[in-house]
Every structure is written in C-alpha cells, then in structure tokens.
C-alpha positions as CSV (number, residue, x, y, z in Angstrom):
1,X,58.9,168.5,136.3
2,X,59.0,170.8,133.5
3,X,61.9,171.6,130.7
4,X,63.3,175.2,133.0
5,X,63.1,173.7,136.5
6,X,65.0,170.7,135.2
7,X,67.5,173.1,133.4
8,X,68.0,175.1,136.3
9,X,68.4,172.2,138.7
10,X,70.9,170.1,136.5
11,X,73.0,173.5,136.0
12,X,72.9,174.4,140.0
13,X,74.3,170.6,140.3
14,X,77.2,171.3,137.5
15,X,78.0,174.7,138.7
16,X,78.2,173.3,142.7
17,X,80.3,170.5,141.7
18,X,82.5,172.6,139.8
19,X,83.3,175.5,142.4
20,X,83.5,172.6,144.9
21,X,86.4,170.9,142.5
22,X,88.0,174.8,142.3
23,X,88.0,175.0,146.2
24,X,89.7,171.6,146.7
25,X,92.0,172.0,143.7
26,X,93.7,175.4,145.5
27,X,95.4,173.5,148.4
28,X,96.2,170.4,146.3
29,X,97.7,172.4,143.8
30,X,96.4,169.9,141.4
31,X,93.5,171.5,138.4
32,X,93.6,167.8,137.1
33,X,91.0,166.7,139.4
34,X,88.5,168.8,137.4
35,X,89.1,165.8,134.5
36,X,88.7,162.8,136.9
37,X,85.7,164.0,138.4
38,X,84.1,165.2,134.5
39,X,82.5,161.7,134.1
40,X,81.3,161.5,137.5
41,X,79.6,164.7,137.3
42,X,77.5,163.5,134.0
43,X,76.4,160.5,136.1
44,X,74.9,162.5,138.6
45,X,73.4,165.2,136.2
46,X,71.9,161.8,134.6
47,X,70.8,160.5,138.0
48,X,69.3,164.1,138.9
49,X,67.2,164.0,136.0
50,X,65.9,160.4,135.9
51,X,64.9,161.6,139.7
52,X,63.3,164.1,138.6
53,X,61.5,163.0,135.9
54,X,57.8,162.7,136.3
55,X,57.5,159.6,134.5
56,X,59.9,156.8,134.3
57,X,60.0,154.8,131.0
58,X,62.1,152.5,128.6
59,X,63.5,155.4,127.4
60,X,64.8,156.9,130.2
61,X,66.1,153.7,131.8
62,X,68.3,153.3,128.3
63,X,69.6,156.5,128.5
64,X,70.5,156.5,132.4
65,X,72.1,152.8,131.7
66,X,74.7,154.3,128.9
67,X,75.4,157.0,131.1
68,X,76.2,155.6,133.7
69,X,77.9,152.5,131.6
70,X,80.4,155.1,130.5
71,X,81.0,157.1,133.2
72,X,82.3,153.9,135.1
73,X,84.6,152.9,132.6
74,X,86.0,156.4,131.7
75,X,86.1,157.2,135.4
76,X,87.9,154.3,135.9
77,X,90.8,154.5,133.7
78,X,90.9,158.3,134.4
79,X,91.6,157.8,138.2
80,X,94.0,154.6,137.1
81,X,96.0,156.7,134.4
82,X,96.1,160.1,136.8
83,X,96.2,159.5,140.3
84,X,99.4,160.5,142.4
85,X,100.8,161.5,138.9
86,X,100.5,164.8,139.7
87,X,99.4,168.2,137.5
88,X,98.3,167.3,134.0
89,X,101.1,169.1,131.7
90,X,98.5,171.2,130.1
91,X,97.6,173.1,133.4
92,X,101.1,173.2,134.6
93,X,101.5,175.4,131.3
94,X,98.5,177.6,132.2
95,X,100.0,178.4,135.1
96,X,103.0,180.1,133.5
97,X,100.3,182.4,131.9
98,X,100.4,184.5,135.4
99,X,103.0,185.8,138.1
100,X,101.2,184.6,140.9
101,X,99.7,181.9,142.6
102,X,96.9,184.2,143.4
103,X,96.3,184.9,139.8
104,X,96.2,181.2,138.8
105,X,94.0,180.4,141.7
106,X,91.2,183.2,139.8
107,X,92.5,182.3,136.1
108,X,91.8,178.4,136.5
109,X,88.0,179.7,138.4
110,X,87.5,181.3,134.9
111,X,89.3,179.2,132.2
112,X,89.4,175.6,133.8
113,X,86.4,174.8,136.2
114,X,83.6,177.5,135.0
115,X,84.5,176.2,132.0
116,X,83.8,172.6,132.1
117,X,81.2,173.4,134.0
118,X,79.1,174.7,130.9
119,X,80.9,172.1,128.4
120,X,79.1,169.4,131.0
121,X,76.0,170.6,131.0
122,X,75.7,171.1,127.4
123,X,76.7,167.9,127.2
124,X,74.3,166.5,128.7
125,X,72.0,168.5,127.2
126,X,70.1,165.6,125.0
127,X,70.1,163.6,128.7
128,X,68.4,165.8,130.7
129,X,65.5,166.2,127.7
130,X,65.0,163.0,127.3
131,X,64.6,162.2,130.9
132,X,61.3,164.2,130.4
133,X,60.1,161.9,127.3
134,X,56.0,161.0,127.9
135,X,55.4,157.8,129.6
136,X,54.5,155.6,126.8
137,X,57.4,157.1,124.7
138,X,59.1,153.7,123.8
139,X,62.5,153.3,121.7
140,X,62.6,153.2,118.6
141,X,64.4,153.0,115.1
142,X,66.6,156.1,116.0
143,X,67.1,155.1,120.1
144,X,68.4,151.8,118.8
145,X,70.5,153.0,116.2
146,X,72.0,155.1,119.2
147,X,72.5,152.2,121.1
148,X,74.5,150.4,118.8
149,X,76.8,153.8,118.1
150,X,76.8,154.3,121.2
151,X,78.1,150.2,121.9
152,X,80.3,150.7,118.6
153,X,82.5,154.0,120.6
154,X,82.3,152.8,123.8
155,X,84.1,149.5,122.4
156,X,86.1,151.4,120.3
157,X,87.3,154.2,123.5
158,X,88.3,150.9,125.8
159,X,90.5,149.2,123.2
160,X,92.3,152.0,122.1
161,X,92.8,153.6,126.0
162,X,94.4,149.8,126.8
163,X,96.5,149.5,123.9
164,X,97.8,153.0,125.0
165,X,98.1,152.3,128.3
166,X,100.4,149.0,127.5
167,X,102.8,150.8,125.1
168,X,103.1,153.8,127.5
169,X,103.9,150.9,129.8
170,X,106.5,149.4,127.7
171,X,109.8,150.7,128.4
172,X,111.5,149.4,124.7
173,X,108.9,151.4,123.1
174,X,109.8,155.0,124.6
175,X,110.2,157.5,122.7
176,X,108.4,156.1,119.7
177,X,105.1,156.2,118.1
178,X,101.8,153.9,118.7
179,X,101.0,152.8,115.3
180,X,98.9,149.3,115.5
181,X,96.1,148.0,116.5
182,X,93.5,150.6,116.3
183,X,96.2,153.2,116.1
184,X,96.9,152.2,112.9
185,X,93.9,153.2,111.0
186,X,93.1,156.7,113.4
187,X,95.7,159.0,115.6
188,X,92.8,159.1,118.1
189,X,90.5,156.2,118.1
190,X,89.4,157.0,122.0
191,X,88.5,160.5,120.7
192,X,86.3,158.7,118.0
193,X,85.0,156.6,120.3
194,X,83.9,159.1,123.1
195,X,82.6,160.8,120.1
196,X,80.4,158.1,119.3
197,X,79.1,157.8,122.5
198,X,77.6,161.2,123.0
199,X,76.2,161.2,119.3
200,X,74.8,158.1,119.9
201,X,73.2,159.1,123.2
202,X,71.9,162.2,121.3
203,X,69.9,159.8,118.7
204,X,68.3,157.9,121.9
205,X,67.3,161.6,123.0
206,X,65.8,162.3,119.6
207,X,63.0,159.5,120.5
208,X,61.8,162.2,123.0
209,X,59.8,165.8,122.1
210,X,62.5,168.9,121.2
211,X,65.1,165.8,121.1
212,X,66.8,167.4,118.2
213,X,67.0,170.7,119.5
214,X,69.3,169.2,122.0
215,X,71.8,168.3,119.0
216,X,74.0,171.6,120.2
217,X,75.5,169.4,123.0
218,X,77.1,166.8,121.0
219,X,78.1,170.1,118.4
220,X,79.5,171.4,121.0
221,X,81.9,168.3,122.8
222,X,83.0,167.4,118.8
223,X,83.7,170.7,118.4
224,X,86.1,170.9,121.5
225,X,87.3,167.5,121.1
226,X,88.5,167.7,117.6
227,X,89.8,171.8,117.4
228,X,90.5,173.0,120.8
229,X,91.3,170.2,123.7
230,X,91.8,167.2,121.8
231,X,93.1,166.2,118.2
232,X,94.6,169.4,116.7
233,X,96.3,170.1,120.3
234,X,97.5,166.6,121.0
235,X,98.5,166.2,117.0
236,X,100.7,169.7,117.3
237,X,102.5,168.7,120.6
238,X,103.3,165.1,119.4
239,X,104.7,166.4,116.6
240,X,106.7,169.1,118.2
241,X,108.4,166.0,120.6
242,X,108.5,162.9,118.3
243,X,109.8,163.9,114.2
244,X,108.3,160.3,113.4
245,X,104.9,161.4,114.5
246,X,104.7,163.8,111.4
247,X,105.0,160.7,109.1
248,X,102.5,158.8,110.9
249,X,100.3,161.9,110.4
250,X,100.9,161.5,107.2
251,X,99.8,158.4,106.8
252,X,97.0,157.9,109.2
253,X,93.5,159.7,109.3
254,X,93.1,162.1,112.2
255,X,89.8,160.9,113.9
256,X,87.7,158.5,111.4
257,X,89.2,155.0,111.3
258,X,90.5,154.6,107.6
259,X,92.6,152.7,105.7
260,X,96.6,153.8,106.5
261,X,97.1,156.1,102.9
262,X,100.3,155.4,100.9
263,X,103.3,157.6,101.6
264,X,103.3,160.4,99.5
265,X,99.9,159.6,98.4
C-alpha cells in the first residue's frame, strides 16, 4: 500500500462515517453524537491502516495499541458523561443561527460533521504514515519518548475528567468553581492531556519516513483545542456564568500545569 491509496482510503472511511453520523443525527435531533462517535472513528482509521499496511512491525503495533488505548477510555467517559443528556449546549446555540429546521439540518452537514470529518483525519495524519514505516523500522529514542508523553496525557486526561465528573456530581459544590487537585495548577488539565497524547503519538510517527511532515495534524487539533473549541471558548463562557471563575483565571495557568500565581501578581 502506498502513501495516496492509503490517504484516499482512510479519508473515504472518515467522510462515510461522518455523513452516516449527519443522517442519523436529523431524526434524533441530537448533533452531539458526532463527539461520542470522534474517538471511535480514529480507532478505526487506525485499524484501517494497520490493515492495510504491507508490513506489520513494532512500530505499528505501538502506535495501533495507544490508539486504540485512548479511544477506549475517551469513548468511554464520553458515552458515560453524554448519553440520554440530550443536545450538547454548543449545538443547541447553532441552531438559533437559522429559521428552520431545514436550514440547520444543511448548516450542521457543513459546520458540524464535514467538519470533524477533516479535523479527524488530519488527526490522524502521523497514524496513517507511520502505519507504512519499513519492516525492520524499530522504535527508537523519539517513539519512546512519545510513549511516555503520550502515558504522561493519557494519565493526566483520566484524573482530571474524574475529578470533574465528582464535583459536577456533588450537589454542595453547584454553582462554584473546580479548583484542586489537578485543577489547581491548569483550567484544563484534560485538554493538556489529550494534547499530550496526539503529540506524543506524532513523535512515535516521526520513527517512520516523512514522519515529520505529518506534524500538521497535531498543529492542527492544538490549534482547535486551545483557540476555537476548547480553552478560550470554555474560559469565556465560565466566566460569563460564574464571577469567581475570573479570579481563578487569574490565578491559574490556562493549559500548562504551573504553579497557582499570587493574586495580583
């Protein structure tokens, strides 16, 4: 298998997976299921390639075992935190953005599932290339420093999602910030931690030929992550609905775990 018939097949698997979420979202009512299923569609983009691949090495097992490592887990606690909770709050909003449910039904094709569609297969850009590694490509300094980011934000993404999960689940503490544990030293530890994993999954790529060319995937999902889906959004909403939130912003660093800073410092 060569570099554009993988491409092509890995992006016919994304884009089918995608239109099939739109078509099954329009009579649930429900764009959500697009972020349940996000995980689960890496898996099999991973599982594609590794079938694909001509040659199956140590390489490619370690990068098909932290994919699919992950996706369990994050599909997991996204099907425990979402199910029969109906329409995420973001895509309830989009769908004020037209008059119609005819409109929406078009607008979340182009905005919502389309969308991901690409954002998942860049992702899994430096997957897919290093699925194609030579045989007797064996890891090295760079595929297990990988590993052990990759280890370091997959630890990091589980701790903070249950300490989150048991103060959301906390009655006494409604209304009111998440401030310890790892919470204390980042407003989004799980965000740093994802983050980790896909940059660490790009160094395991980089054991394989045009490895580093691949680095536009993890670009790309920090990129999103921090400016347009994750941080600066979730940072401006909490503290639009919870005033204390601007002094823990304050205080706390945005993504990096850090040392909490001294008011006013």
């Amino acid at each position: 298998m060569d570099y554009p018939g993988l491409f092509l097949a890995t992006a016919a698997l994304a884009l089918g997976a995608v239109l099939l979420l739109w078509l099954l979202s329009i009579p649930l009512r429900d764009v959500s299921i697009i972020d349940m299923a996000f995980a689960g569609i890496l898996a099999g983009i991973a599982v594609l390639a590794y079938v694909l691949a001509d040659t199956i090495a140590p390489l490619q097992l370690m990068l098909l075992g932290m994919v699919l490592a992950w996706a369990l887990r994050m599909s997991a606690h996204l099907l425990r935190r979402n199910w029969g909770h109906g329409e995420d709050p973001r895509y309830a909003r989009l769908r004020t953005w037209v008059d119609n449910d005819r409109a929406f039904i078009w607008l979340s094709l182009r905005q919502v599932f389309l969308l991901q569609g690409v954002v998942i297969w860049l992702v899994a850009l430096p997957l897919q290339v290093g699925m194609l590694a030579p045989a007797d490509t064996t890891p090295g300094a760079l595929a297990w420093a990988g590993l052990a980011l990759w280890a370091t934000g997959l630890a990091f993404e589980t701790v903070a999602d249950w300490q989150l999960t048991q103060f959301r689940a906390d009655p006494s503490r409604r209304g009111t910030v998440l401030d310890t544990g790892l919470w204390r030293y980042s407003r989004h530890p799980n965000y740093f931690g994802e983050l980790c994993v896909w940059w660490g999954i790009f160094l395991v790529a980089c054991q394989a030929p045009w490895g580093f060319a691949t680095i536009i995937g993890p670009l790309a999902y920090s990129h999103l992550v921090v400016n347009v889906t994750g941080q600066r959004t979730l940072d401006k909403k909490m503290a639009r609905e919870k005033p204390a939130y601007r002094q823990y912003m304050a205080v706390t660093s945005g993504l990096i775990p850090l040392p909490p800073r001294r008011p006013g410092a």
